[in-house]
N, C-alpha and C positions, 0 to 999 in steps of 0.2 A: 504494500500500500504506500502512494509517495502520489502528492499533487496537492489538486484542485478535492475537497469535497465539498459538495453543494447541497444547500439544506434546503429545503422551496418553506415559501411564507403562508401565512393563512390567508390565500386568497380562494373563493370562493368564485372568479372564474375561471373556468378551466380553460377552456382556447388561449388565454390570456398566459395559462400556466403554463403551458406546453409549448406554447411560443418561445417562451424566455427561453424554458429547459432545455428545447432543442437548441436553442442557439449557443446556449453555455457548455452545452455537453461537445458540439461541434467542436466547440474553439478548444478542447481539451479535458473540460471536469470530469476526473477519474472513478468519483465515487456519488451515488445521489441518495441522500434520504428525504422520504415523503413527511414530512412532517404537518399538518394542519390543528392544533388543537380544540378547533370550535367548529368542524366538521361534525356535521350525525356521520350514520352509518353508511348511508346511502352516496351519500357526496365521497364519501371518503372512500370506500372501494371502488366508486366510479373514476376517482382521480387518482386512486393507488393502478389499478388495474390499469389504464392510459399511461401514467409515467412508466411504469414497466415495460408496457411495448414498447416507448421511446426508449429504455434503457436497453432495451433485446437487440433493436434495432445498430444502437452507436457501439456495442459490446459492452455496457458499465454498468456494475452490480448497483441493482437495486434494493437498498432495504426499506422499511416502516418503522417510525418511530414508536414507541410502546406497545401497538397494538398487535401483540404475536399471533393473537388467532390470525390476525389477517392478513399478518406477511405468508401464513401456513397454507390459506384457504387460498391465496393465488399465487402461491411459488415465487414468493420473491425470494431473494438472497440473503435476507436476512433483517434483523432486528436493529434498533438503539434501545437501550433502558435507561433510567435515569433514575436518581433517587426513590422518585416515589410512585415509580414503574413495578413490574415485574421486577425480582428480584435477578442480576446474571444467571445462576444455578436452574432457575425457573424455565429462565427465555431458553437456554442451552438443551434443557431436558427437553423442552418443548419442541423448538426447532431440528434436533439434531446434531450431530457432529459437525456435517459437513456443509453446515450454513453460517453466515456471518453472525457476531454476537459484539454488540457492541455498547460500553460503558461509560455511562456521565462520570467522570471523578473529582469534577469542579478544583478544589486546590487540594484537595488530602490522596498524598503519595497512599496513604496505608487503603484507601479504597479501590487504589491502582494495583494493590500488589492482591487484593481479595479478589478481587472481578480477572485477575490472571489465572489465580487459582480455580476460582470457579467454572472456568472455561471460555474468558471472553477472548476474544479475535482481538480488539485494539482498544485501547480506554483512550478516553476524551479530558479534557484540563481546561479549566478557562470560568468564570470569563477572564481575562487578560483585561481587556478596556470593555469603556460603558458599550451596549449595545443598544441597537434600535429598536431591538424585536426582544430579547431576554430581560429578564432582572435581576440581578446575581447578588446576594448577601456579600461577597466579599471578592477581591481581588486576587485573583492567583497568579503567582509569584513567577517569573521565569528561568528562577534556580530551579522550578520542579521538572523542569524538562530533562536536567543532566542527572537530578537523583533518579527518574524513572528511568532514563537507559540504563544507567549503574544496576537497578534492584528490578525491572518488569520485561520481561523479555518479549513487548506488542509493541507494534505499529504507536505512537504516541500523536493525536491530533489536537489543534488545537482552535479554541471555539471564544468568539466573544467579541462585539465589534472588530472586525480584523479587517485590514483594506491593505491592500500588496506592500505600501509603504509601512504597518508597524509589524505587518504580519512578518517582515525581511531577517528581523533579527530574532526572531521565535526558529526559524527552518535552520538559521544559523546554528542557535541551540540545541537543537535536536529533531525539531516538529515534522513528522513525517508527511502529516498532510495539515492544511489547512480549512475551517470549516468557512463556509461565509455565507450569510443570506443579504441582509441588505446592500451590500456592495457589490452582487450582482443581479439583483431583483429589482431594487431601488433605482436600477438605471430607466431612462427616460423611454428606450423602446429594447426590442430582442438587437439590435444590433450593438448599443451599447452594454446591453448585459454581458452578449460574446466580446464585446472591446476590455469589459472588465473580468471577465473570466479567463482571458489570456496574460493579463498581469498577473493575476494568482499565475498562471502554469507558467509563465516564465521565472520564476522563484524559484521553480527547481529543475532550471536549462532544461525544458520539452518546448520551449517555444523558438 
């Protein structure tokens, strides 16, 4: 895992969604999670089940954020969990072996080194700066990046306002991938989202 991951915003239109996606996924984004949190049921596997043909489509793993039945019930690639999610152990029994599993660990190394154990795929760290879209009780630190390679043998991404300039020196550190929604969603059309999705990928010479 190394790039672009792209997180979609809770937008409720979807042509609107898929425009962007495709155009960010084109220009590089390695990884996508569906995230919506004020979707019902229906909107949300209509728009899980759509980004995933688009992810089939560019070759880039698809997961769902928290909702494991649903990443199961249409084969995507895998999970995010977050604190007050499914617990890793859960999502991992659930999914399987050989699907993605992936861990919020916000600033605490010791939840990065439990969600390894448990069987996740790659833990997540942040917020780093304010975001537009999260609300984060605290600040995480950018020493965490060199104690998790030292102590967590996963992929280490990192999440929380990030835009190609502060995200520079986090990949320096160690940050295998980068997560971003407003800085490529928040672009004014699908053209500037891919103008801003290939600043992430140039971070880690693919562009």
């Amino acid at each position: 895992m190394q790039g672009l991951y792209l997180v979609t915003p809770d937008w409720d239109d979807t042509a609107a969604l898929l425009a962007y996606t495709d155009a960010a996924l084109d220009a590089g984004a390695r990884l996508l999670q569906y995230r919506h949190k004020t979707a019902g049921d229906a909107q949300r596997r209509e728009q899980a089940e759509a980004l995933l043909a688009l992810c089939r489509r560019h070759g880039v793993p698809f997961i769902v954020n928290d909702h494991v039945q649903l990443a199961c019930d249409i084969g995507a690639d895998g999970v995010h969990v977050g604190g007050t999610d499914a617990s890793v152990a859960e999502a991992r029994a659930q999914v399987g072996p050989g699907r993605i599993v992936g861990a919020s660990c916000y600033g605490q190394l010791e939840l990065a080194i439990d969600a390894a154990r448990a069987g996740a795929s790659y833990v997540a760290f942040g917020g780093f700066y304010p975001s537009r879209v999260k609300r984060y009780e605290v600040t995480t630190q950018p020493a965490i990046l060199a104690e998790a390679r030292a102590q967590v043998a996963l992929p280490r991404i990192v999440i929380g306002g990030m835009t190609p300039a502060n995200a520079a020196p986090l990949v320096a550190q160690g940050a295998d991938m980068v997560a971003a929604i407003s800085s490529v969603y928040g672009a004014a059309d699908p053209a500037g989202a891919a103008a801003a999705a290939r600043e992430f990928v140039r971070l880690f010479g693919h562009g």
